[in-house]
C-alpha distance (Angstrom), angle and dihedral (degrees) to the residues before:
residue distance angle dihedral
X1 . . .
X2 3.63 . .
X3 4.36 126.4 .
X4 3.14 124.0 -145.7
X5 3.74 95.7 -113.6
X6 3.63 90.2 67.0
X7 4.03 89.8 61.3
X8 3.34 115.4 109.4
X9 3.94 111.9 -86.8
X10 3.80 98.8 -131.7
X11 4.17 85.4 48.4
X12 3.54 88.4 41.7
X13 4.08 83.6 63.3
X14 3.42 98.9 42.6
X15 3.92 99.7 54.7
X16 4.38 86.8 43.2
X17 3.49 96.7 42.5
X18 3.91 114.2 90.8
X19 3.48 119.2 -149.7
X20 3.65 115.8 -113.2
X21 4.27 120.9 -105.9
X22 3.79 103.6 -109.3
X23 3.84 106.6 -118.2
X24 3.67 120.8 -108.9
X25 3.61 112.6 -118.9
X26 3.74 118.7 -117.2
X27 4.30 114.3 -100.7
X28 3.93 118.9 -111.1
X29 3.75 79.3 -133.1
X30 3.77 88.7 54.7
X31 3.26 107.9 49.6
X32 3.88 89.0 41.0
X33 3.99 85.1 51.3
X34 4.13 85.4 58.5
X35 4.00 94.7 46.0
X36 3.91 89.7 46.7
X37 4.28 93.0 51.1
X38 3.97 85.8 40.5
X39 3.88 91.9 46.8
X40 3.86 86.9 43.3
X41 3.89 94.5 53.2
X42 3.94 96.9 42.1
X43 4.31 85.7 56.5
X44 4.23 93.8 49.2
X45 3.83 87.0 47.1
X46 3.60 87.3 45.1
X47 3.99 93.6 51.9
X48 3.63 102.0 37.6
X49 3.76 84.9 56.3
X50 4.02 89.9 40.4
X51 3.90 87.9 51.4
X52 4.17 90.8 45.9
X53 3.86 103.9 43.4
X54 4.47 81.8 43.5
X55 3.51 92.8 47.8
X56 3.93 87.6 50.8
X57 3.46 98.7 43.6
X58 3.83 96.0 53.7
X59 3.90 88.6 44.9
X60 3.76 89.0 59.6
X61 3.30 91.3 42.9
X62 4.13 101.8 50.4
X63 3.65 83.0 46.4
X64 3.84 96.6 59.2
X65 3.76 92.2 42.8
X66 4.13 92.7 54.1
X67 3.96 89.2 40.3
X68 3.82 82.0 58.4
X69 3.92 95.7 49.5
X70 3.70 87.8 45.6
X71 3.97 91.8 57.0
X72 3.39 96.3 50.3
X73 3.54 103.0 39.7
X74 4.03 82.5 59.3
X75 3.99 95.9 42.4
X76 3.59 87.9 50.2
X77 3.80 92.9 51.8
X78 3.43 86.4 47.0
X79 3.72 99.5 55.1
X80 3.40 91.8 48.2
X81 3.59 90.3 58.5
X82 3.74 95.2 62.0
X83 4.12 83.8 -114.1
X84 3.85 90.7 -70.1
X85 3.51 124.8 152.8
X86 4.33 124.7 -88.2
X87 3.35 103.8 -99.0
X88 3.77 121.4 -117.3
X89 4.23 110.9 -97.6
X90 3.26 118.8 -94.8
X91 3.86 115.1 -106.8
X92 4.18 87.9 -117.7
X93 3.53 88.4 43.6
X94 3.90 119.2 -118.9
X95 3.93 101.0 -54.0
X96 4.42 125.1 -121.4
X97 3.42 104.4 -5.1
X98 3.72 121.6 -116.7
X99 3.85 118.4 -83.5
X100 3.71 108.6 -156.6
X101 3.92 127.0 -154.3
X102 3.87 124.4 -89.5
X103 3.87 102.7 -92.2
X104 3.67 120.4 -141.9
X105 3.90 123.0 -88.2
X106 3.60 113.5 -66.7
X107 3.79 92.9 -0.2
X108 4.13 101.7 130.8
X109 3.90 111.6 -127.8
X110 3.84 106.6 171.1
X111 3.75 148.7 8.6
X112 3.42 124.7 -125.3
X113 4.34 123.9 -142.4
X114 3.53 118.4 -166.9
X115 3.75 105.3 174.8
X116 4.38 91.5 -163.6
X117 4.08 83.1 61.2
X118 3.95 88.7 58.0
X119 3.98 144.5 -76.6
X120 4.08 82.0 -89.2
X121 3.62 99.7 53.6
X122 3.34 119.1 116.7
X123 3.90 131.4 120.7
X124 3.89 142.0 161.9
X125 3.54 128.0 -88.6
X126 3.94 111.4 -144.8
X127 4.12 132.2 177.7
X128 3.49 116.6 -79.9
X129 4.31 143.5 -1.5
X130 3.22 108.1 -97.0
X131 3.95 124.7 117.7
X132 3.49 88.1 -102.7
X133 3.81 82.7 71.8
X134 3.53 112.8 29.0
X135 3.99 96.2 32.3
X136 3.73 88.2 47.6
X137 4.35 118.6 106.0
X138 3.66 88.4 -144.1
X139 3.73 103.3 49.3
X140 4.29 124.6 10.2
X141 3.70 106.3 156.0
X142 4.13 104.8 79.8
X143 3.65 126.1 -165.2
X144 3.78 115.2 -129.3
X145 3.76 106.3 -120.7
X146 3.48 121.4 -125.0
X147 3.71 91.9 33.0
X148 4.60 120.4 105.1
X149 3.58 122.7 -81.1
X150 3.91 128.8 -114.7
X151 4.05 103.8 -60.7
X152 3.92 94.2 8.2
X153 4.05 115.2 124.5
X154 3.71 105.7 -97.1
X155 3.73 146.2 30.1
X156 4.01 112.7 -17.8
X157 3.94 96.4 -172.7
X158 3.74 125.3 -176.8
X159 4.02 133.1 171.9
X160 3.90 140.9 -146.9
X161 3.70 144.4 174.4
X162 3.46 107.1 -94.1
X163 3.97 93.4 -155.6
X164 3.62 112.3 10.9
X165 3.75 144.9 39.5
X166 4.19 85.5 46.4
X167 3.92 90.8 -41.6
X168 3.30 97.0 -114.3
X169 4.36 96.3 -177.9
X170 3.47 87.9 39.7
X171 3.59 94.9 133.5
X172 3.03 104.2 26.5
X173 4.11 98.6 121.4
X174 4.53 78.5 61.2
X175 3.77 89.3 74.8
X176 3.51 128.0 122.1
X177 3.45 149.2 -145.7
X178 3.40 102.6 -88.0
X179 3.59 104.9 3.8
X180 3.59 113.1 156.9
X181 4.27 115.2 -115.0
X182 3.87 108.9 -168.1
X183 3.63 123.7 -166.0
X184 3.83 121.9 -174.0
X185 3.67 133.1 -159.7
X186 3.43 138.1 171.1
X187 3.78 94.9 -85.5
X188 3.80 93.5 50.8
X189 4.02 145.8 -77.5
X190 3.71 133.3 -41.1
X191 3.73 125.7 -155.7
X192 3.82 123.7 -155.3
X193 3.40 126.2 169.1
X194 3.77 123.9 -139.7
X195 4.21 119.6 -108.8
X196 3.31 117.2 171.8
X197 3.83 146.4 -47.6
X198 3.79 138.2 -126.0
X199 3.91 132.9 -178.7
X200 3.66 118.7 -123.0
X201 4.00 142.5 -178.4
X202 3.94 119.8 -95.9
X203 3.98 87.2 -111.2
X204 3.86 93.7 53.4
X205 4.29 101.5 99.2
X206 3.55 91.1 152.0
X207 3.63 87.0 99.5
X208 3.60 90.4 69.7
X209 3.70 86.3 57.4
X210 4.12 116.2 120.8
X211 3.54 82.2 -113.8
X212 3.75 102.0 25.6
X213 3.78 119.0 -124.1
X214 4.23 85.7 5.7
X215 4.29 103.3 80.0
X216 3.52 87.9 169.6
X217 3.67 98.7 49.4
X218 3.75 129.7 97.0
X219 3.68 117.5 -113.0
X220 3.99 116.9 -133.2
X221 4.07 99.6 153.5
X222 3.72 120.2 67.8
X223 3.86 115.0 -135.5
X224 3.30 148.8 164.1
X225 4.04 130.3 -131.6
X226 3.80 124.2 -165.4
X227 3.65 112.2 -166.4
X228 4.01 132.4 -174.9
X229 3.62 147.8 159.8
X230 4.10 123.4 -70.7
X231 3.36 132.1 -116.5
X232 3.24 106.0 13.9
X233 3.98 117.6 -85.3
X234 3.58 85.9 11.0
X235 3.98 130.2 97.5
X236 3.73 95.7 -156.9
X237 3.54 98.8 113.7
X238 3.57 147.7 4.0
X239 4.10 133.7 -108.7
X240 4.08 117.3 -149.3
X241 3.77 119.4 -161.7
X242 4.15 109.3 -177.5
X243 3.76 121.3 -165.9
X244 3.75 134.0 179.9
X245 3.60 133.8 -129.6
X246 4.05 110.2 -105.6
X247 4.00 104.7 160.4
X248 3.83 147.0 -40.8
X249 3.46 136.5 -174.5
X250 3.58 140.7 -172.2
X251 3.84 138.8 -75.8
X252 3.57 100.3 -113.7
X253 4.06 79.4 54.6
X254 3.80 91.7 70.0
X255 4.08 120.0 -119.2
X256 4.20 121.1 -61.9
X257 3.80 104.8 -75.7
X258 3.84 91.0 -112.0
X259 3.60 83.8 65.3
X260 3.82 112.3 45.3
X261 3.63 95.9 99.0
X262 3.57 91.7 49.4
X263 4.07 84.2 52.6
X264 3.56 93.0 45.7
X265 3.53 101.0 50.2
X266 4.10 87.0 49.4
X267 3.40 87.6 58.0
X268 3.65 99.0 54.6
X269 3.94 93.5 42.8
């Protein structure tokens, strides 16, 4: 009676030894399934870092072009003072403030601070919402025609992207109650200060109204409205800041205190 031990090793082997599952070849469909999730993941890398390093880019840029106006709105008053000193402010202040003309489309008019958006914020305020506006590196926050001017009685109403195209309302839901929103123009700065938000639909323009959300009303407050898209990277709604009027005085009066190292720094750039 044999054992199994006295079997021959290499037969031993063969009879234990299992042969091995052939594997299954990968699909055409598979492998192309792979490439297309690969190929897929590569492009939304590719565009959310497209959309970031554009959206920086244009920030930068809008920022240099308003820093620009800013100078040489100041240099300019300046000159024209002969180089003499800002006089001190009167003890009644310095009376209405000056309501400028409507400019002409696209022509940039003002720059608007918010300090809650960032010591660096600053950017020009041009005619009109079109692309050529608020896609452009040079301007991005566009002034709703028809609506008042900086200082006039009733609704002074600009818009910006909120995430592209330098972003320029992109934090605009981080305001405050009574946050200070500066504008400047060539005649001097206007202080607002920040109220409260809502959310609207597209279709709602009554907030551009004189008295927003009351066309038939009579304005006697001067504010401003910021408006934007909502969410982000989405059009589905809108976002409303208001503000009201508080003060402004002129160039040759220097900038609002809050701003003079903003000012400064312009100057030396």
């Amino acid at each position: 009676m044999s054992d199994r031990a006295d079997l021959p090793a290499t037969e031993e082997t063969r009879r234990g030894r299992r042969r091995p599952r052939p594997r299954g070849r990968a699909s055409v469909a598979g492998v192309l399934g792979e490439l297309l999730i690969t190929a897929g993941v590569l492009v939304l890398l590719f565009l959310g870092w497209q959309l970031w390093w554009n959206d920086a880019v244009m920030a930068g840029s809008q920022s240099s072009a308003a820093a620009e106006i800013s100078r040489n709105w100041i240099e300019q008053d300046r000159l024209a003072r002969g180089h003499t000193a800002a006089p001190a402010p009167e003890p009644t202040g310095y009376g209405d403030p000056v309501v400028a003309a409507a400019p002409g489309p696209a022509d940039a008019f003002a720059v608007l601070y918010v300090p809650r958006f960032g010591a660096d914020y600053h950017r020009s305020i041009a005619e009109g919402v079109g692309l050529d506006v608020l896609n452009s590196p040079q301007l991005g926050i566009g002034h709703y025609p028809g609506t008042q001017m900086p200082g006039e009685v009733g609704n002074f109403a600009v818009a910006a992207h909120r995430s592209a195209n330098g972003g320029g309302m992109h934090l605009i839901h981080q305001l405050q109650l009574g946050d200070p929103i500066y504008v400047q123009t060539s005649d001097g700065f206007y202080t607002y200060r920040f109220r409260d938000l809502e959310y609207v639909s597209p279709a709602t323009v009554e907030v551009l109204d004189p008295v927003p959300h009351h066309p038939d009303a009579s304005a006697v407050d001067r504010i401003i409205t910021l408006t934007s898209c909502n969410p982000f990277y989405s059009t589905a709604e809108r976002i409303i800041a208001y503000g009201v009027f508080e003060s402004w005085q002129p160039t040759s009066a220097g900038a609002p205190a809050e701003l003079a190292t903003i000012i400064a720094a312009q100057a030396q750039g």
